[in-house]
BASE-37681 format. One line per 10 residues: their letters; for each residue x, y, z of C-alpha. Coordinates in pm, 1 decimal. Each point is the difference from the previous one (the first is absolute). Layout:
! residues N
A) X Y Z; ...
***
This chain:
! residues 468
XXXXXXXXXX) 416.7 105.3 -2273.1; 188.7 -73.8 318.2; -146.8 16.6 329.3; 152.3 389.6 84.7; -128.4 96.3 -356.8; -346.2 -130.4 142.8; 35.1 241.7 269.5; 127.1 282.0 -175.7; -366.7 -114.7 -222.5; -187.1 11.4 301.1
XXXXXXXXXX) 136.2 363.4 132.7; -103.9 142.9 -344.0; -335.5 -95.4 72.7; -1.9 228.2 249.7; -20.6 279.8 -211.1; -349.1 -77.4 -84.0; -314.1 131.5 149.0; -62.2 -170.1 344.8; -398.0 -106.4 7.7; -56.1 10.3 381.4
XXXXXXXXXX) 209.5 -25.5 335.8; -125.5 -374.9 115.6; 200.2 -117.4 291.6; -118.0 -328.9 -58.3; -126.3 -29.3 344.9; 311.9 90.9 172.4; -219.3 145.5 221.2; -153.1 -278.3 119.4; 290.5 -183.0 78.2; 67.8 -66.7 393.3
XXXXXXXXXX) 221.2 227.4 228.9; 262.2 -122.0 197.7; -61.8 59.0 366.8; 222.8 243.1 166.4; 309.2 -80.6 275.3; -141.4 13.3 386.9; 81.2 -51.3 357.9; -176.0 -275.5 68.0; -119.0 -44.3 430.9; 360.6 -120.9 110.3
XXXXXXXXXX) 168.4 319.8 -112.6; 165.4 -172.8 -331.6; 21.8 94.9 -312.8; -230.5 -180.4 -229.5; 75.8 13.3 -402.2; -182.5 -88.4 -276.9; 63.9 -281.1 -240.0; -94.4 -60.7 -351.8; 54.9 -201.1 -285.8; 182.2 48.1 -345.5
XXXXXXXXXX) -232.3 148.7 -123.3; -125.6 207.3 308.0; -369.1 -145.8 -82.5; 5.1 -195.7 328.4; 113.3 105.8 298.2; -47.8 50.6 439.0; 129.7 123.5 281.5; 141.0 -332.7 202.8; -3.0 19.4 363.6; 317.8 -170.9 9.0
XXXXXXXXXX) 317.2 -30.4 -300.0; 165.8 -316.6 145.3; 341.2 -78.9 -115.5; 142.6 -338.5 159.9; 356.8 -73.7 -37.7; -11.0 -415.5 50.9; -276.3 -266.7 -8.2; 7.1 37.3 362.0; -92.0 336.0 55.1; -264.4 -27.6 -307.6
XXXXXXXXXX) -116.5 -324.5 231.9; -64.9 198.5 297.9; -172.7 287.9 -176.6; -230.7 -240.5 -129.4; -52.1 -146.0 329.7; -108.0 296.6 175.3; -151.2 232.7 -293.8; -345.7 152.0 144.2; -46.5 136.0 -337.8; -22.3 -155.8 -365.2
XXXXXXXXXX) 289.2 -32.0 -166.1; 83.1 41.7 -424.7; 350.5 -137.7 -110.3; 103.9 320.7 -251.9; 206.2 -62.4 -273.6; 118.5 248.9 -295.2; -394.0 118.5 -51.7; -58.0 -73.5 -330.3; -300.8 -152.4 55.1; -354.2 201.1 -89.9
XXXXXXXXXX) -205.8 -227.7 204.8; -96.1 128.1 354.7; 222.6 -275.7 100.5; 226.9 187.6 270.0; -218.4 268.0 134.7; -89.8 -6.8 380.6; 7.6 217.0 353.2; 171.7 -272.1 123.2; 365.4 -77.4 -62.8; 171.7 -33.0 -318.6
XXXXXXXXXX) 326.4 -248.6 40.9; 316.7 45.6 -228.7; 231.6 -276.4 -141.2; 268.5 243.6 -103.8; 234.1 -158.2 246.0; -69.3 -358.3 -139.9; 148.3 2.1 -328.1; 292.2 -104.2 -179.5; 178.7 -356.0 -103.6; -60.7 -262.0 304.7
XXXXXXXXXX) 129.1 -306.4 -144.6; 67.2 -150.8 -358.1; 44.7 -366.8 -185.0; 221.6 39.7 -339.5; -110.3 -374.5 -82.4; -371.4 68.7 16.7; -7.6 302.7 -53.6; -180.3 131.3 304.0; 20.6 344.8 199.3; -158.8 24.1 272.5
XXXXXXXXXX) -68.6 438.7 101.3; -151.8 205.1 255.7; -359.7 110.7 -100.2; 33.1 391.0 0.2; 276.1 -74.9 -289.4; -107.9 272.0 -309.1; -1.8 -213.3 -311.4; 302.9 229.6 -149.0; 204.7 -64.5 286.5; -120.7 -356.6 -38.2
XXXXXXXXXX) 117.3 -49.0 -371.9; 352.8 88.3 102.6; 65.9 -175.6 257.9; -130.9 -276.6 -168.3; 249.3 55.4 -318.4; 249.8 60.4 234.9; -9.7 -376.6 134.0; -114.0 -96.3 -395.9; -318.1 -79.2 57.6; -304.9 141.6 -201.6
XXXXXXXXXX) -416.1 47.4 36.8; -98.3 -168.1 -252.9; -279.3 308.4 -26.5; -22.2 311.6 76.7; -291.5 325.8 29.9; 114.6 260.7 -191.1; -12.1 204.4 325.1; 283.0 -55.0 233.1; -70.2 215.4 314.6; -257.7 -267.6 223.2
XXXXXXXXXX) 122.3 -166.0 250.5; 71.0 -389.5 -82.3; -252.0 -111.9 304.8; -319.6 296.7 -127.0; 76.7 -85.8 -371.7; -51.7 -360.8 71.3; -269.8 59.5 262.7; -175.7 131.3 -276.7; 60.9 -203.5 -295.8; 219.4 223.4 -198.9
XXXXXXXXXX) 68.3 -130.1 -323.7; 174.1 32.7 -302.4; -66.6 -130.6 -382.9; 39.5 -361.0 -135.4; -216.8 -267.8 -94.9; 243.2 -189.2 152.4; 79.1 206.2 309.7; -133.2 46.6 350.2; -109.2 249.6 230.9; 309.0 101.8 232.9
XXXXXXXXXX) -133.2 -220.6 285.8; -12.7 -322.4 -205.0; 373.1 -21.5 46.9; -58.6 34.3 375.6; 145.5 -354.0 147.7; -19.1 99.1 315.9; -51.2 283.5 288.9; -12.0 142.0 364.8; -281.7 53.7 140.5; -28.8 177.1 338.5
XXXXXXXXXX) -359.0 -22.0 120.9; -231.1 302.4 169.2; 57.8 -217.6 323.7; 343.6 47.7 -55.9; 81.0 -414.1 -106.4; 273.9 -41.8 -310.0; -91.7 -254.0 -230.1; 212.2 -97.0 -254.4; -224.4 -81.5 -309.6; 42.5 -247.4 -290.7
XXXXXXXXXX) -153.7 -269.7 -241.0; 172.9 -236.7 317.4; -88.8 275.0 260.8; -356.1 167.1 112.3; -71.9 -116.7 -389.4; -347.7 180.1 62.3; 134.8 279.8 133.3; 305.2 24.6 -260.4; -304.2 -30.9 -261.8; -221.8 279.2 161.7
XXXXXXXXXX) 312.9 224.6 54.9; 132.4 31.2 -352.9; -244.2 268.9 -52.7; -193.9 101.8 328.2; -26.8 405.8 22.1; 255.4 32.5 301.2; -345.7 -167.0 191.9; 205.0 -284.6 115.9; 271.0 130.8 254.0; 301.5 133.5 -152.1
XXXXXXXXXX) 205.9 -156.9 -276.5; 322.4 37.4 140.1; 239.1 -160.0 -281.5; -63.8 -196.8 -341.6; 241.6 -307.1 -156.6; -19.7 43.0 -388.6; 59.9 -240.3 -263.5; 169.2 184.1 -294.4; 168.1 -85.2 -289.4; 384.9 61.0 -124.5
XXXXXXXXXX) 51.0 339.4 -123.2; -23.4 66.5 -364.2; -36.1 260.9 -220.2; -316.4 158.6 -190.1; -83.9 159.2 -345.3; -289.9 246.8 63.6; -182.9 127.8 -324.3; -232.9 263.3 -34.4; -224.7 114.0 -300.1; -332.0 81.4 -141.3
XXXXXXXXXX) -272.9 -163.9 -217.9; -350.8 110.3 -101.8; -189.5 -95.5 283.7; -248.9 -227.2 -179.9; 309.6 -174.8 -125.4; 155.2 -47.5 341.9; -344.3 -177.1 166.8; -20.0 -207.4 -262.2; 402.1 -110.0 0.2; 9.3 9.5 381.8
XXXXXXXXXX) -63.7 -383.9 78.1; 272.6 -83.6 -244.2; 252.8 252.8 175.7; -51.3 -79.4 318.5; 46.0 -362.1 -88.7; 332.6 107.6 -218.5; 162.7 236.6 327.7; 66.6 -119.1 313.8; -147.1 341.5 145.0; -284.6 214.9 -250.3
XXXXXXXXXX) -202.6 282.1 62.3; -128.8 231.2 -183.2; -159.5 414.5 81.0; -317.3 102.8 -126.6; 46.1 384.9 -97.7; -359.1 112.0 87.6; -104.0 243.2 -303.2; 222.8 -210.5 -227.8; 27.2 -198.4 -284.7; 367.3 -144.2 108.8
XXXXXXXXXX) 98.7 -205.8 332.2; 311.8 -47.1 108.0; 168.5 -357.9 67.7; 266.3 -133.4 216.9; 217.3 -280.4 -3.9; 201.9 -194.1 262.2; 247.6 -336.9 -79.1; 315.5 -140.3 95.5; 298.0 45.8 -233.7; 349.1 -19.0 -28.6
XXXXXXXXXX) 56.2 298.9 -236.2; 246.3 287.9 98.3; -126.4 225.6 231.4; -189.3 328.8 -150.8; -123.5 222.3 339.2; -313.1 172.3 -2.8; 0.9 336.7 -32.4; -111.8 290.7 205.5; -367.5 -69.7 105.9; -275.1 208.3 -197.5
XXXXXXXXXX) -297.1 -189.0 88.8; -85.1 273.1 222.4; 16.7 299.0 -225.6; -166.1 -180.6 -223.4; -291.5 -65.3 241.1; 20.3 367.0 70.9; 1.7 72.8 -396.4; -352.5 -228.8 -34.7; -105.0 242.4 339.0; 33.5 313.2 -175.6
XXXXXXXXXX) -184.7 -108.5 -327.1; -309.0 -147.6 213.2; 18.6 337.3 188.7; 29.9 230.5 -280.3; -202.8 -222.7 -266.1; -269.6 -211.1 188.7; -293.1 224.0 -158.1; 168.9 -84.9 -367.1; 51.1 -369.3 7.3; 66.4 -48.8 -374.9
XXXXXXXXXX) 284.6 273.2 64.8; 153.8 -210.2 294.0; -65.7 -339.1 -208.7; 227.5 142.7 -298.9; 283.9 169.2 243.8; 8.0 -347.4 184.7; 23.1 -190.3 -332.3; 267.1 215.7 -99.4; 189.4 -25.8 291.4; 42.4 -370.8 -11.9
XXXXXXXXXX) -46.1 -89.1 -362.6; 358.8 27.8 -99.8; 117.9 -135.8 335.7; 324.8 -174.7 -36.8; 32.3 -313.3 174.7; 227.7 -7.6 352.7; 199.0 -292.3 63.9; 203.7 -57.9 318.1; 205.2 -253.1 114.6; 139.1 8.9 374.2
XXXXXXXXXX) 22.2 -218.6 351.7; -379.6 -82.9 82.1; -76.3 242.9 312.6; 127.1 303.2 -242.9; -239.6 -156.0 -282.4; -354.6 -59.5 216.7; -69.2 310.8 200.1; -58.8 376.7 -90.6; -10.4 331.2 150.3; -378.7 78.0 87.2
XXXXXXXXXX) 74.6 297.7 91.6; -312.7 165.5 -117.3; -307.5 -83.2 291.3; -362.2 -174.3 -56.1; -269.8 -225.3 175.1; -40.2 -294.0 -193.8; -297.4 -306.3 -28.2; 129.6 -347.3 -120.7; -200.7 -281.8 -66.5; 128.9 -363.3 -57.0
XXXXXXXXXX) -241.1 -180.5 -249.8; -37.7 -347.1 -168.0; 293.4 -11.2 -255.6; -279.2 -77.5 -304.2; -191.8 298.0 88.4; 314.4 266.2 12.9; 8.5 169.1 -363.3; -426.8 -3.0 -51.6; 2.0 212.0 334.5; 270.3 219.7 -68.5
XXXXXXXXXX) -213.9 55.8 -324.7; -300.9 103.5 231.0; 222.9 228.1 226.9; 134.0 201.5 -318.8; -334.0 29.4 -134.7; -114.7 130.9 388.7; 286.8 220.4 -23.9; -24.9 152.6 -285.5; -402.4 90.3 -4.6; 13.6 124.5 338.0
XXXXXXXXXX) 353.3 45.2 155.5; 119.8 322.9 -183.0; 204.3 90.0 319.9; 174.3 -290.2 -49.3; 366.5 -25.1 -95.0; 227.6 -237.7 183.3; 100.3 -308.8 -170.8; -169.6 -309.1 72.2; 179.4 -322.0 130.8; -75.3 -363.5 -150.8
XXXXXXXXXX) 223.4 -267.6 181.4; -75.4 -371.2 44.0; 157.3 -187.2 278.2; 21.8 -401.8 84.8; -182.9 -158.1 313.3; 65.9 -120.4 276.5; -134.4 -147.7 357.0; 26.4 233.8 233.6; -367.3 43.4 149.5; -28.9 373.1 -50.0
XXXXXXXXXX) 179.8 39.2 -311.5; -187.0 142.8 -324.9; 155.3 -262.9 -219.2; -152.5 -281.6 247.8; -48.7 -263.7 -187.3; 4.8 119.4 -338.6; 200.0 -98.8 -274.6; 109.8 337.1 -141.4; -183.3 318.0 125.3; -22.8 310.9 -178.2
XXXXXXXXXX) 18.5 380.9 131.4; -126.1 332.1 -58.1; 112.2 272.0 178.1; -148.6 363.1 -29.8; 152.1 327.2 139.3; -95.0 321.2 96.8; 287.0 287.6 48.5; 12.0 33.5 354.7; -190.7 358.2 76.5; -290.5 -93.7 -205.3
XXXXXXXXXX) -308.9 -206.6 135.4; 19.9 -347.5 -122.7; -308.6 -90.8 153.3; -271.6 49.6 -282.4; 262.5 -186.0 -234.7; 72.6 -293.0 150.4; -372.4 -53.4 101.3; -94.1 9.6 -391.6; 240.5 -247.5 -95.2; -10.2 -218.4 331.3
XXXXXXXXXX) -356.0 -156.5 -137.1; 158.5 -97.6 -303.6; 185.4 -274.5 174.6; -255.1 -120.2 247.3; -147.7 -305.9 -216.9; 355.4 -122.4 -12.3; -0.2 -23.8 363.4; 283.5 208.4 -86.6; 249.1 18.7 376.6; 129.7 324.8 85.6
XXXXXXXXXX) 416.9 75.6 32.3; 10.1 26.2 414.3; 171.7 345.2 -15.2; -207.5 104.5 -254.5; -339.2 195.8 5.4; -342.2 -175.4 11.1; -354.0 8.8 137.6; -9.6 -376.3 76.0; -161.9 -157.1 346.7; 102.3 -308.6 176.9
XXXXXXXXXX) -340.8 -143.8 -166.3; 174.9 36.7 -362.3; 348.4 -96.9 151.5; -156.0 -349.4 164.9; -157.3 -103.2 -336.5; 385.6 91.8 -172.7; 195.7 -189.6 212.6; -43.8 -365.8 50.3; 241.9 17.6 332.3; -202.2 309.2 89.9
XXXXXXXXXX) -91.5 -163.9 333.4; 288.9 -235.9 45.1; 184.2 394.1 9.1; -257.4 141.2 220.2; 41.4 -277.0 294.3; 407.8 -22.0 -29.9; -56.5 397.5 66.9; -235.6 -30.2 285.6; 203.1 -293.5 147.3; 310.3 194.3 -2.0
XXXXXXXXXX) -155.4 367.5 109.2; -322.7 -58.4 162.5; -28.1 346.7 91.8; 89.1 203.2 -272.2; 247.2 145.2 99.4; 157.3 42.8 -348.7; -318.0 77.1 -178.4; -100.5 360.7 -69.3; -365.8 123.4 -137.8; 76.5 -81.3 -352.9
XXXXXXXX) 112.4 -375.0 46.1; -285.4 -42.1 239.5; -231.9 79.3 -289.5; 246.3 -216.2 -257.5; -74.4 -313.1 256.0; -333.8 57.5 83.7; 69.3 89.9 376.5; -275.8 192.8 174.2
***
């Protein structure tokens, strides 16, 4: 059954009875605060994320044109200051009554090396816009998130990643950056230059200064043959180590309230091109929607629909340039909770969160994310010092609460000392962040060396660092 047949499944459902009207704590989700006139006599508008979970109405929407002007702001700023990138964070990580500052003026190609295979870019660069400029000078990222719409400088502020055993974060191919300090200093940062700070800067929150521009080291352009199909889910864990050692990129989805998952694959190839198609991950997300809604009070009904909406699934192969193979359209909204564990310990937990899913998550119904991703060095990074690390990420569709969720399957990863995405939900404290992250305090006094007074922190990275 194809993936519109799946929907046209799903709306059927709909003809039978509904057992109850639960909003699934829409309710209790939190209200955007209303434009004002704040006591100067401007206008003051709201800001939120992605996902409109987090938001706050700055005192101030900065936009500086040049390193200078962003220099001087910095200089004389009475209030805190968040750098704001394309919001698709879900951690409190930009929220303030201070100032938010944009980048949107710092972006595009700076400078490039065709024998090295180096770029260097401005830091409010979107990672779409960043992919073609990139092929335009044929150069590649050797990885990529499958969302395109973050800003190079938050995605790597926040260890975005992609999928590959072999792979790294976006910010391991950082080789260098600009730094310009809350006291309004430039520092150009490298393994050669400010080492420390080029190692606490990598991934820092925006709670360094402001990352003004990033040099990349890329790879020559290629192209990519993306696959897509299902296997029994029991199958799949049990086959994943040996297909993410076969791919150069593997993931797979758990369907919750199925007995298939779907797979993806990602490797080089020189076959003749084969474009995807029109996206229909979305209506399809939309499709599994409508069943939970419709079907949540029958689950061996919904088990059977999904199984027959995916057991006859016919494999999709593409074969295109590489930034028209690794992102999709997310065009459908959620909060979402990833965890980074010990590679080892990936597919036994992912056993334990289908298992918590399935006995007690009945509202449940967006696909679940397993990635892995290689390590690297930089102090903050999830993958610090690791080997291979492996992810799980769990949604909620955007309107719904995803608190009570994520804090039943949150425990489940605690006595892996499991470390948190940075843009991604979680109720840990700078105690359980310390005892995570060897260069925990190494970070902490580059930070206080470099902004002694705050002045880029706002309530929620005082509580990530531990600051009274």
């Amino acid at each position: 059954m194809k993936r519109r047949d799946f929907l046209s499944a799903s709306l059927a459902a709909a003809a039978l009875p509904l057992a109850g009207c639960d909003d699934h704590g829409a309710a209790n989700m939190p209200k955007p605060p209303a434009a004002t006139v704040g006591p100067d006599g401007k206008r003051l508008l709201p800001w939120q994320n992605w996902s409109g979970y987090q938001h706050c109405l700055p005192a101030e929407r900065l936009t500086p044109k040049n390193e200078d002007e962003l220099a001087a702001l910095l200089r004389s700023a009475r209030t805190p200051l968040r750098p704001v990138g394309a919001g698709h964070s879900f951690t409190p990580l930009v929220p303030t009554e201070g100032g938010i500052v944009s980048l949107r003026h710092f972006d595009g190609l700076i400078a490039h090396d065709a024998t090295t295979l180096t770029a260097t870019v401005g830091a409010g660069t979107k990672l779409g816009q960043l992919a073609e400029l990139l092929q335009g000078i044929g150069q590649a990222l050797p990885n990529m998130p499958d969302i395109d719409e973050q800003s190079i400088a938050g995605a790597t502020a926040t260890a975005t990643h992609g999928t590959g055993e072999t792979l790294g974060a976006l910010h391991s191919q950082i080789i260098g950056l600009r730094l310009v300090t809350p006291r309004g200093e430039v520092l150009d940062c490298s393994r050669q230059n400010n080492p420390e700070i080029f190692d606490a800067a990598r991934v820092s929150l925006g709670s360094l200064g402001v990352i003004t521009q990033l040099s990349l080291q890329n790879v020559a352009t290629h192209n990519l043959k993306r696959r897509v199909w299902f296997e029994p889910i029991e199958q799949l864990i049990e086959r994943f180590d040996e297909y993410a050692a076969r791919h150069q990129s593997f993931e797979m989805y758990y369907l919750p309230f199925s007995d298939q998952a779907m797979a993806i694959s990602i490797d080089p190839t020189d076959e003749p091109l084969r474009p995807r198609g029109a996206e229909q991950d979305n209506d399809a997300v939309m499709g599994i929607k409508k069943l939970r809604d419709y079907l949540s009070w029958f689950p061996a009904a919904r088990r059977k629909l999904m199984n027959l909406a995916t057991e006859d699934y016919e494999p999709e192969e593409a074969v295109d340039v590489w930034n028209r193979i690794f992102p999709s359209n997310r065009a459908v909204r959620f909060n979402e909770m990833e965890y980074h564990l010990p590679r080892e310990q990936l597919m036994p937990t992912l056993r334990k969160v289908r298992e918590r899913v399935e006995s007690q998550h009945h509202e449940e119904f967006f696909p679940i994310e397993i990635r892995t991703v290689k390590g690297d060095d930089a102090w903050l990074s999830p993958f610090y010092g690791h080997a291979v690390s492996g992810s799980i990420a769990v949604h909620r569709y955007y309107v719904e609460d995803p608190l009570p969720y994520f804090a039943d399957i949150e425990p489940l990863y605690q006595p892996l000392a499991g470390r948190p995405h940075w843009g991604k939900m979680n109720t840990l404290k700078a105690a359980d962040f310390a005892s995570r992250y060897p260069k925990w305090k190494d970070f902490l006094d580059v930070r206080a060396s470099l902004d002694p007074d705050g002045r880029m922190l706002n309530p929620y990275l005082k509580q990530v660092f531990g600051i009274g």
